[in-house]
N, CA, C and O of each residue as an XYZ file, in Angstrom:
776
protein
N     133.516    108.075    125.197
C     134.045    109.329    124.736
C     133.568    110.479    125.613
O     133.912    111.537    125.085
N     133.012    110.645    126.572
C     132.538    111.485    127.457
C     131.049    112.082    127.455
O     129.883    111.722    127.297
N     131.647    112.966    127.667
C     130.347    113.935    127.820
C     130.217    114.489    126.724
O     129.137    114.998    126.422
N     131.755    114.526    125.516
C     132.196    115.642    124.510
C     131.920    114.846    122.873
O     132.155    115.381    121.790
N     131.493    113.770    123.038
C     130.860    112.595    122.173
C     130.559    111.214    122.374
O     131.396    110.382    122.723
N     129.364    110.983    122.152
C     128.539    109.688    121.983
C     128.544    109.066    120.565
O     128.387    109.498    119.422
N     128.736    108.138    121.006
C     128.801    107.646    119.397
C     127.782    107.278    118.948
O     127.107    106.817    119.869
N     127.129    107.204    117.754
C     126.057    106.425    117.648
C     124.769    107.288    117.804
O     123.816    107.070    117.056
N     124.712    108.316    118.807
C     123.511    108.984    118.924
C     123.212    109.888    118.002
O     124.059    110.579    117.435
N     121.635    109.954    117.736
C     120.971    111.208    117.068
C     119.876    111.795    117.268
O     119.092    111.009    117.800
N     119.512    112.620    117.132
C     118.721    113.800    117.405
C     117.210    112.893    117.367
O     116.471    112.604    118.308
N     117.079    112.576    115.889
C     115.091    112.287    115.537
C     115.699    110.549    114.947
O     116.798    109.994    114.978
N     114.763    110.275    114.604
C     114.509    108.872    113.602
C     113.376    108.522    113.501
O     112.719    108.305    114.519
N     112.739    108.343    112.016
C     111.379    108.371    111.720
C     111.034    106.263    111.300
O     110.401    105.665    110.429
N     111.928    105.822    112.571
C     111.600    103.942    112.150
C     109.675    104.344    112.136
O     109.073    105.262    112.694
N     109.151    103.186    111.233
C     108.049    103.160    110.904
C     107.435    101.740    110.315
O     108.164    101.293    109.429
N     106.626    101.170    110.507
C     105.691    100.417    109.347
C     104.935    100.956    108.292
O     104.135    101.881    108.435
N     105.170    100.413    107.288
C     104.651    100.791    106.229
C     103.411     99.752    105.475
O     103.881     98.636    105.250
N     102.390     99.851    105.177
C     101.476     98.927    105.268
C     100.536     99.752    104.042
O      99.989    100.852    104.122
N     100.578     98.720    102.821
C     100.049     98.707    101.431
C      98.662     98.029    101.387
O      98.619     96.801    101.464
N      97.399     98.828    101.254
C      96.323     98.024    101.227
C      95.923     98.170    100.131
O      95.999     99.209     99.474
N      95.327     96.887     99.714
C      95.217     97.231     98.329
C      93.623     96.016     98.364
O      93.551     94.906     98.891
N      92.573     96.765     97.617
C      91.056     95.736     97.627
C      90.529     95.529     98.893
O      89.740     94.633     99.194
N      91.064     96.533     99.760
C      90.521     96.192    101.608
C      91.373     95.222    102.219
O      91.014     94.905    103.353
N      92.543     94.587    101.725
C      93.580     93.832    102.126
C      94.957     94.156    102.508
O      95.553     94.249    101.435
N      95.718     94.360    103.392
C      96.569     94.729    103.696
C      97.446     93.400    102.949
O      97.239     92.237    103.297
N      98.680     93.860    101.629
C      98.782     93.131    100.852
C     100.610     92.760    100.694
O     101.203     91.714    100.430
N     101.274     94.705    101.115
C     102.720     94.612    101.154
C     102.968     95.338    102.823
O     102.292     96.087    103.528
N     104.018     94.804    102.938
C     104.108     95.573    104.673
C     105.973     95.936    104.293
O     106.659     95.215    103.568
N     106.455     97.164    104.972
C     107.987     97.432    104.859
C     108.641     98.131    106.240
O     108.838     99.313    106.522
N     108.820     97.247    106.766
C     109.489     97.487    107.794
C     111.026     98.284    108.195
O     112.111     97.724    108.038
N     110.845     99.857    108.800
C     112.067    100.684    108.307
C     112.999     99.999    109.717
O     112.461     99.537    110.724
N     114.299    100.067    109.507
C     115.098     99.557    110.430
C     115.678    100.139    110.906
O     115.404    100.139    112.106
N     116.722    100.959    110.570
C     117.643    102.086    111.229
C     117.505    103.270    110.324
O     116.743    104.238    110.352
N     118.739    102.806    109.283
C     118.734    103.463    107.815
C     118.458    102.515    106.554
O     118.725    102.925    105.425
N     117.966    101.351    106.747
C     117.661    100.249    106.234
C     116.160     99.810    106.181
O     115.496    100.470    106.980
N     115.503     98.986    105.550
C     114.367     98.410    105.763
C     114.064     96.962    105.056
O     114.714     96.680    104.049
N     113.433     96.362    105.383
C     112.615     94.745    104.310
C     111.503     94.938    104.208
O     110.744     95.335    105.092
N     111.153     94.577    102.655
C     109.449     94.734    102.026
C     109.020     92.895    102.426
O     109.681     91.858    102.371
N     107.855     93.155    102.750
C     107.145     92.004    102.965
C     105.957     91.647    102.031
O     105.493     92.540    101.321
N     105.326     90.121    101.979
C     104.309     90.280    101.184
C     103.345     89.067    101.570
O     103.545     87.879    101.821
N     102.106     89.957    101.502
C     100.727     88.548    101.865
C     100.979     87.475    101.559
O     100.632     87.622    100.387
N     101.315     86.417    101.603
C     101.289     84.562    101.017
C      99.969     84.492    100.782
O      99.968     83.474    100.089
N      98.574     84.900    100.863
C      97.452     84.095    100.446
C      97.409     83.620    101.794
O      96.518     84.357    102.218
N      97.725     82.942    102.723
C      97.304     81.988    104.013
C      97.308     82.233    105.229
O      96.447     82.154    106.106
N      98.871     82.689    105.197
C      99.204     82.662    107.230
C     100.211     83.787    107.796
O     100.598     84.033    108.938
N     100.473     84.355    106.581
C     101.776     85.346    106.886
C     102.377     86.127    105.424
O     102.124     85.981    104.228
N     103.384     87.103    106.278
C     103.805     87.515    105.159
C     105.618     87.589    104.925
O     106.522     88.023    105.640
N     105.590     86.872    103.428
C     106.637     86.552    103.443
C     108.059     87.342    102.704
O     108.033     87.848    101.582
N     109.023     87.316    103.430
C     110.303     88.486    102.719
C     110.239     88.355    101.601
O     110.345     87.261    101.047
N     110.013     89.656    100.901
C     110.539     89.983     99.450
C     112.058     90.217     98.931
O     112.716     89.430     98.252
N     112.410     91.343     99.358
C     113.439     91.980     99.546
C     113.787     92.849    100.895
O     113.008     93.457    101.629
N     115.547     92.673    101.003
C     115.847     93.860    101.892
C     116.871     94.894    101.634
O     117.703     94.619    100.769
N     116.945     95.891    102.157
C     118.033     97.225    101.739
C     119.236     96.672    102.557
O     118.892     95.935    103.481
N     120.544     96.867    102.416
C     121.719     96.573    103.083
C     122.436     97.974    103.521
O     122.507     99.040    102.909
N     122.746     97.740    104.303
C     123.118     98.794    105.319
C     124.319     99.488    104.657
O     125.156     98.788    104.087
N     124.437    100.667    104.695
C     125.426    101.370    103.827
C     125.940    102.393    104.356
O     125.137    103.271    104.671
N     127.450    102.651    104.646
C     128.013    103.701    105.098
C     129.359    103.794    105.018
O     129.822    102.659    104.903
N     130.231    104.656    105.025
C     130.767    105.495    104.265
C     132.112    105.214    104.756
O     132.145    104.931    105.954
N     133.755    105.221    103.855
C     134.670    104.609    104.889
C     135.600    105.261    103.880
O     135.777    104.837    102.738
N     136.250    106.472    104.477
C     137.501    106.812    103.651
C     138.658    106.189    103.159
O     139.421    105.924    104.087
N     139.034    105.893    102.190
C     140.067    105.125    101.427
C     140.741    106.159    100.454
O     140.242    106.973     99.677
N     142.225    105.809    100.802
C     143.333    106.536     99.597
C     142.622    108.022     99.271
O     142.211    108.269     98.137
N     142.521    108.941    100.316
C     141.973    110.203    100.305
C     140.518    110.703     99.507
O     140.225    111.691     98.834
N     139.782    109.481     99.956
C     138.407    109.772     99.641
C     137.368    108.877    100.083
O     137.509    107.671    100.285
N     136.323    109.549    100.218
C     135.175    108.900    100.910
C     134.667    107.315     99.890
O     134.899    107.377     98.683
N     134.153    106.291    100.325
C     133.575    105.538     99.159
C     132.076    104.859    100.562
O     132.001    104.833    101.790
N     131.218    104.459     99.465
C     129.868    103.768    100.250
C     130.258    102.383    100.029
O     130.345    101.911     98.896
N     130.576    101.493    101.465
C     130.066    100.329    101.332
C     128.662     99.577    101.717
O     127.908     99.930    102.624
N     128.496     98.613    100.949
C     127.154     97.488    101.779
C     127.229     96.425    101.841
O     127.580     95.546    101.054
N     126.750     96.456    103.222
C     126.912     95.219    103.979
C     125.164     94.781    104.205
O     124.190     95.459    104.531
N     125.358     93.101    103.803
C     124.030     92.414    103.845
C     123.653     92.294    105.283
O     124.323     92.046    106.285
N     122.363     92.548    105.090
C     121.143     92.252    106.640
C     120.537     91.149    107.054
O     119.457     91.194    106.465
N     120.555     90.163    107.712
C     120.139     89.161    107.537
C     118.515     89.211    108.226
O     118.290     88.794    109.362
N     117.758     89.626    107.582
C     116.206     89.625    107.594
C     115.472     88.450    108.281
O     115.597     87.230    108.168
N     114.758     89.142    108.946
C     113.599     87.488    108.674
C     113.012     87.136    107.679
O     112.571     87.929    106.848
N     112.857     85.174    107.565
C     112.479     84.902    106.226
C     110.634     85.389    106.440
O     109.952     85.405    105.416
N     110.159     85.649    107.408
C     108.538     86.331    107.226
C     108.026     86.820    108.411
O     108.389     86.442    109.525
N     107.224     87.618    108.193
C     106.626     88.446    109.166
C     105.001     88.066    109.683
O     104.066     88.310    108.920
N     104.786     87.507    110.915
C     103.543     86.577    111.207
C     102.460     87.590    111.683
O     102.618     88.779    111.961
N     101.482     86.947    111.706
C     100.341     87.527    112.392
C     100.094     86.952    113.679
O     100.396     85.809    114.024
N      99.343     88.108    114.582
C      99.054     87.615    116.053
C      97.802     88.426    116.403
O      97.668     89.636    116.586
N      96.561     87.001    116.462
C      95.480     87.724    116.988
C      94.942     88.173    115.192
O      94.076     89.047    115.202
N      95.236     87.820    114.152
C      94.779     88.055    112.961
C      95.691     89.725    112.856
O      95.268     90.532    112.028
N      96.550     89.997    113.480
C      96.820     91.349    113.318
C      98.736     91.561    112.920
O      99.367     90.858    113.709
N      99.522     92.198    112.100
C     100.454     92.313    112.224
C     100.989     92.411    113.380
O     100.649     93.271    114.193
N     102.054     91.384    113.626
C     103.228     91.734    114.722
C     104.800     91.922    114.681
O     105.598     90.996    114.823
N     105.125     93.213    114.473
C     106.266     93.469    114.718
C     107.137     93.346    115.860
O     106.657     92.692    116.786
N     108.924     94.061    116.117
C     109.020     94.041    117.212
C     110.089     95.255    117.259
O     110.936     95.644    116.455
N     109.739     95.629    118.373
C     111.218     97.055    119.135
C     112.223     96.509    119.322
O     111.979     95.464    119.926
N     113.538     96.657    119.089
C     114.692     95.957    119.082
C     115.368     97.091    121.028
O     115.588     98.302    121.060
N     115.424     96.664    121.559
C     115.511     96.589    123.024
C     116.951     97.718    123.170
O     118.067     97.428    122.739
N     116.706     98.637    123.665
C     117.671    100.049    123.638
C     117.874    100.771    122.338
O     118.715    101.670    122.348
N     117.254    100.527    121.255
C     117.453    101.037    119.908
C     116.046    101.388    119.419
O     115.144    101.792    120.153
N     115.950    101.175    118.005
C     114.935    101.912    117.863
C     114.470    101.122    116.396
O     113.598    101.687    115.736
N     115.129     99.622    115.797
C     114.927     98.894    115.020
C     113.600     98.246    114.863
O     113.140     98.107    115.997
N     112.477     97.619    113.642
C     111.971     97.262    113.732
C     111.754     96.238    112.966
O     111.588     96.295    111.748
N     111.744     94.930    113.869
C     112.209     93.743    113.036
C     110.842     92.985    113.095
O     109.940     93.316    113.864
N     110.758     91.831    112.126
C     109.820     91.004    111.699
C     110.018     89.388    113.147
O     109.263     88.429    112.990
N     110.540     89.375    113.766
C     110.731     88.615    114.392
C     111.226     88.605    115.705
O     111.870     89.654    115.724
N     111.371     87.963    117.101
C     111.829     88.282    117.977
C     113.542     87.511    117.855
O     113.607     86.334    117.502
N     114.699     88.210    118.143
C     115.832     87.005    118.286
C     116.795     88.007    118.133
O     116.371     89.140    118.363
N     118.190     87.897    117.750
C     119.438     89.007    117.829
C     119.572     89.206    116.362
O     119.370     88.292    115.562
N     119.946     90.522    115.984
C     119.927     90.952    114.457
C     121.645     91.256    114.566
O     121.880     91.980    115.534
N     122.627     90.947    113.953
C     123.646     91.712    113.509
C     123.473     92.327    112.722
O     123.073     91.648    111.777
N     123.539     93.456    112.457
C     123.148     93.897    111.249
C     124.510     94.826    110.328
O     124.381     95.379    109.236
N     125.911     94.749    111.281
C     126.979     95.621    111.200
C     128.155     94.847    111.673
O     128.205     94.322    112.786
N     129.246     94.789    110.641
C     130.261     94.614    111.462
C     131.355     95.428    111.209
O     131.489     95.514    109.988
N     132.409     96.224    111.954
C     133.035     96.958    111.799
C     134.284     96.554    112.361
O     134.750     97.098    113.361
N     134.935     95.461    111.651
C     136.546     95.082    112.565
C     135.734     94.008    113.540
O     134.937     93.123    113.232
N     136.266     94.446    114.894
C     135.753     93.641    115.842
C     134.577     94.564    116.521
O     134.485     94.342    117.729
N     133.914     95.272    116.164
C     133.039     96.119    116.701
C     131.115     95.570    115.896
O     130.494     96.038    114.941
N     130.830     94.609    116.725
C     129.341     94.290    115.884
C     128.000     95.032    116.210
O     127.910     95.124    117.434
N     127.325     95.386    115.812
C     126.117     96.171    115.949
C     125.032     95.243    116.098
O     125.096     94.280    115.335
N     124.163     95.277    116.792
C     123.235     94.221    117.246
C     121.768     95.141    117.711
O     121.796     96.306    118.107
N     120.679     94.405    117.571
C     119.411     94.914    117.777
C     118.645     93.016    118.610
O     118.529     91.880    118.150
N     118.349     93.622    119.855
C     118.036     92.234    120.513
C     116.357     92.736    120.736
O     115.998     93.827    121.180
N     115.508     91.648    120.308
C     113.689     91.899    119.843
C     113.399     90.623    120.936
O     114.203     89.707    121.110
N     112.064     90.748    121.652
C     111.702     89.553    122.387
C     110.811     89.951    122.355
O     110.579     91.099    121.975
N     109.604     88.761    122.930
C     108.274     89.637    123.133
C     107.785     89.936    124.359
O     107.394     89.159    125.231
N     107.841     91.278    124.364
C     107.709     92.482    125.582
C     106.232     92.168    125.982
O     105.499     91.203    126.198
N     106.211     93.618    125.956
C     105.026     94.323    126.409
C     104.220     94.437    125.324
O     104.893     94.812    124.363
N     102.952     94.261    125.020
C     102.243     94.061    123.577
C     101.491     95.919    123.250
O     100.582     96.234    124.018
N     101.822     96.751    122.400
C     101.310     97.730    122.370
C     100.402     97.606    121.761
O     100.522     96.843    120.802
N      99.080     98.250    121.973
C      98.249     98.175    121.146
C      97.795     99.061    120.062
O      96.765     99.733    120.032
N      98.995     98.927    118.914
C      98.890    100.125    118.233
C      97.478    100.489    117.277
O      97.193    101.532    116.689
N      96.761     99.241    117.373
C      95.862     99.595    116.117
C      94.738    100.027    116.929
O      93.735     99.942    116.221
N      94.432    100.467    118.133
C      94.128    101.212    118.834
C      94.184    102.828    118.804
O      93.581    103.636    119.511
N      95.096    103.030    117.763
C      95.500    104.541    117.855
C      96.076    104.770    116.402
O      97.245    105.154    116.372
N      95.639    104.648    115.576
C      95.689    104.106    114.289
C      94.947    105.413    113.252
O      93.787    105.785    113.076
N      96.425    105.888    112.653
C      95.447    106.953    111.760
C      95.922    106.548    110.780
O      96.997    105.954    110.698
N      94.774    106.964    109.418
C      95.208    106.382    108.488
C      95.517    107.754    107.326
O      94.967    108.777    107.733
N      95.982    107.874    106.511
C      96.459    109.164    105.866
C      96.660    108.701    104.478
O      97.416    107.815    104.079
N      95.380    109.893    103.424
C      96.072    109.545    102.355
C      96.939    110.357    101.611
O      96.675    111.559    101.657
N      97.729    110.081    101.060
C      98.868    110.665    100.259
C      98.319    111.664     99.185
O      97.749    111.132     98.232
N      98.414    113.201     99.193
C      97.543    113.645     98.239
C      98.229    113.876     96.884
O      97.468    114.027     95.928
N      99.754    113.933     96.620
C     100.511    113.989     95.908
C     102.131    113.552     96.021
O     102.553    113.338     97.157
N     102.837    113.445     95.152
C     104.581    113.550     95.898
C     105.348    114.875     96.595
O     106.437    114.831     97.168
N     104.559    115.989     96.412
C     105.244    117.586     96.419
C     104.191    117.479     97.755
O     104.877    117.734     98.745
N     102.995    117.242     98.100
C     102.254    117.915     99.261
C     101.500    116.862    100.018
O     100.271    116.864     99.942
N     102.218    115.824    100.853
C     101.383    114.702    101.568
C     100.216    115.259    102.576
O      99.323    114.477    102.903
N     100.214    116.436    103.010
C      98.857    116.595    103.566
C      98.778    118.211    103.457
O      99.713    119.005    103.562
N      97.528    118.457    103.239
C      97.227    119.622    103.490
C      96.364    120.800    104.620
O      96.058    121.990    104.545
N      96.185    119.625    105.729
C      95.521    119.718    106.897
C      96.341    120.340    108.388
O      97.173    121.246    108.446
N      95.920    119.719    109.228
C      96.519    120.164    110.595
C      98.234    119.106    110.533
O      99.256    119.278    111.197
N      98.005    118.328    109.740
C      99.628    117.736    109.598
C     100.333    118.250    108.140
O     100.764    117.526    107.242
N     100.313    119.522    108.188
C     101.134    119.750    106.871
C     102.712    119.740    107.462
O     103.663    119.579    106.697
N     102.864    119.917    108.794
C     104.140    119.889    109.185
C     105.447    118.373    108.356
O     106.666    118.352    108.184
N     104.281    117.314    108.057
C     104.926    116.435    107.852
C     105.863    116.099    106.221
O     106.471    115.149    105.728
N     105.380    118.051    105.686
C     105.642    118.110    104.318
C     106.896    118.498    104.954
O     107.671    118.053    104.108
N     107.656    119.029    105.873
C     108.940    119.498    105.912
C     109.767    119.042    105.181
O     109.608    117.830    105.032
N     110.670    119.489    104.592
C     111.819    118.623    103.895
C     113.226    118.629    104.226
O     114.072    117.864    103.762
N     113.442    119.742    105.236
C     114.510    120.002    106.017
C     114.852    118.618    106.395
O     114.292    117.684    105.821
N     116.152    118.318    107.762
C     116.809    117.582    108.631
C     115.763    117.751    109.817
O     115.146    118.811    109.704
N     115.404    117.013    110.898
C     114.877    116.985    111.822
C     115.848    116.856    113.228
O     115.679    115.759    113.760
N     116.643    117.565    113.812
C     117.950    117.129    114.015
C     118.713    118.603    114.117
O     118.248    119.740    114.032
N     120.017    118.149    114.325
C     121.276    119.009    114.470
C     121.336    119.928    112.876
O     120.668    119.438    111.965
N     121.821    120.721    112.695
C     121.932    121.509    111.438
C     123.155    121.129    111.108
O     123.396    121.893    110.174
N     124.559    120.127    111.315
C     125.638    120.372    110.943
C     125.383    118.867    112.268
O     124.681    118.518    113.216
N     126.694    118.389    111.300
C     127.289    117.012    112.037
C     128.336    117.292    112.674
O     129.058    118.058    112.036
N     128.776    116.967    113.773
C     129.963    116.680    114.730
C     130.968    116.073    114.115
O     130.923    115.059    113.418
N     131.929    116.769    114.416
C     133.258    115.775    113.891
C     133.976    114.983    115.174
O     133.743    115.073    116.380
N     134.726    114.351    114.602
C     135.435    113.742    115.363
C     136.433    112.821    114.690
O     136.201    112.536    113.515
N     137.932    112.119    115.497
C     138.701    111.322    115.526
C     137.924    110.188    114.157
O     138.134    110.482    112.980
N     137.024    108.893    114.530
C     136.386    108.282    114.092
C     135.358    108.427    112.810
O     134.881    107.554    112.085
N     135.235    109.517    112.806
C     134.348    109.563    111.609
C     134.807    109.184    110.418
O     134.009    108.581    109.700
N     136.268    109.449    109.875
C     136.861    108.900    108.672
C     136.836    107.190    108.487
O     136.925    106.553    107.437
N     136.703    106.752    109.701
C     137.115    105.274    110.184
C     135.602    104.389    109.719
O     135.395    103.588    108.807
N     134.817    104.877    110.661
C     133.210    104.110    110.448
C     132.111    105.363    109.881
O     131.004    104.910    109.590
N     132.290    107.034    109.666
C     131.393    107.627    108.826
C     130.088    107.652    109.780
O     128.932    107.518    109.377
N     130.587    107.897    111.451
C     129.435    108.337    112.634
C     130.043    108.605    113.355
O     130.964    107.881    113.735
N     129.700    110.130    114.005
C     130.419    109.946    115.050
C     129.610    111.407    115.825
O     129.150    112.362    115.200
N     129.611    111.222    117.393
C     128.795    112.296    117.931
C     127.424    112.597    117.408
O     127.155    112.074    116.327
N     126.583    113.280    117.924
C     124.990    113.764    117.663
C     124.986    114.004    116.025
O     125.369    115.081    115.568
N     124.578    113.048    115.268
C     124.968    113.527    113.860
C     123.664    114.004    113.413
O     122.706    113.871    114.175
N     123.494    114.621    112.109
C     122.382    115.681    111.486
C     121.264    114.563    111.897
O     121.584    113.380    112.014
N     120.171    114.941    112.070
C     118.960    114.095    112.175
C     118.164    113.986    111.123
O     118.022    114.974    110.402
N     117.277    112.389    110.731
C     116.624    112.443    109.404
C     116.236    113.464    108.976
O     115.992    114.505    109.585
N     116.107    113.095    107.278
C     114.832    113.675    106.626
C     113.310    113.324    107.207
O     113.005    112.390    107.949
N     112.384    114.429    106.606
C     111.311    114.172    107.571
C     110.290    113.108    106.622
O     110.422    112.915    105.413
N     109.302    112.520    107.471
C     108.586    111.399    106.576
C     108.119    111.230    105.962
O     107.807    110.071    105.688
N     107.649    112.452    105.168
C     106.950    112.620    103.782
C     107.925    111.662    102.790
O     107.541    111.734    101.623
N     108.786    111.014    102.928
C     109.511    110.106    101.891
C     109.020    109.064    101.898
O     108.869    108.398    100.874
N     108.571    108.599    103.358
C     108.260    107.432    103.611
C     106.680    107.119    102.605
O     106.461    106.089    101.968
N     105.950    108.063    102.690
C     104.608    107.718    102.156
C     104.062    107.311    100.802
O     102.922    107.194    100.353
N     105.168    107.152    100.356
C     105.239    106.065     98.661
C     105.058    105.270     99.048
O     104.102    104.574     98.706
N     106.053    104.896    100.150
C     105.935    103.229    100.466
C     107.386    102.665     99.775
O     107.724    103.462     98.900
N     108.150    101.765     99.873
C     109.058    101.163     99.171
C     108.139     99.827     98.702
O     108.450     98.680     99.022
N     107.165    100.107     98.035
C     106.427     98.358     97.279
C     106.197     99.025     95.689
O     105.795    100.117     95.288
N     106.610     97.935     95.108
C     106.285     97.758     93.707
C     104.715     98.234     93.054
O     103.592     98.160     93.554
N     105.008     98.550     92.229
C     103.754     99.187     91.811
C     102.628     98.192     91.853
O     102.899     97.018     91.600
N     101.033     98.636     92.232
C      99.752     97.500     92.365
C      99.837     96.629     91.840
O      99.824     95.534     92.402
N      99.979     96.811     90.331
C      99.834     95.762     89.558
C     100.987     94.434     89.520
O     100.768     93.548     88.694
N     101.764     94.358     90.094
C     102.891     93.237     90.533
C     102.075     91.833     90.991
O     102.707     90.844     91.363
């Protein structure tokens, strides 16, 4: 589409791990994907195994109105350890974060499939650089030198691009950019006691 729209692109995206410790044990893990994510959970032994996942959802005008469909994700059945340490993976030109290395469809649109391809790269060493943050309420996650992260605005464009396509697949051009991550810091895991 030129110079005058990209499809697919956006401004911010807050992909993340999410990691539930609970008794000094890292116990639920939730891996965010695009606009999607899968909750994971300790087995007791060697890994952690899929709970649940969110299905990808977006928006497709019919008979003069918008409606949400969802379409299933096909997850990994568990998320391993390497080196005693969680290992995730970067899905290769995107920005997905999957439990496994291999090809994700995660979209199909007609003949148009969406794909996230994970291998194992370059090993980052994230727990090297590792802050840990606690949540001081739902209205005010920090009150320090990161209060920025209370924003609640769009992070992103103020107004979405239109275009031809948007009625068709519900994306199109530099669209508004997330909410900011203070959502994320619940966590999507079931309450402790589960």
């Amino acid at each position: 589409m030129g110079d005058k729209r990209t499809f697919g692109n956006h401004i911010g995206d807050w992909e993340h791990i999410s990691v539930r410790i609970e008794n000094g044990r890292a116990e639920w893990v939730h891996l965010d994907v695009h606009s999607f994510g899968a909750t994971y959970r300790w087995n007791g032994r060697d890994r952690f195994d899929f709970v649940e996942g969110e299905p990808v959802k977006r928006r497709q005008y019919r008979q003069g109105k918008f409606i949400d469909l969802l379409d299933d994700v096909p997850y990994p059945e568990y998320l391993d350890l390497e080196d005693g340490r969680i290992a995730v993976f970067s899905a290769n030109g995107s920005h997905g974060t999957w439990a496994q290395p291999g090809k994700f469809t995660y979209l199909n649109i007609l003949t148009v499939h969406l794909d996230d391809f994970t291998e194992r790269g370059v090993q980052w060493n994230t727990w090297q650089n590792l802050v840990i943050n606690d949540v001081v309420d739902d209205l005010n996650i920090f009150t320090d030198d990161k209060s920025w992260i209370n924003f609640r605005g769009p992070w992103g464009n103020t107004f979405k691009l239109e275009c031809d396509l948007d009625p068709i697949v519900g994306e199109c051009g530099l669209v508004g950019g997330p909410t900011g991550p203070y959502k994320y810091f619940g966590g999507n895991f079931p309450p402790p006691d589960c």
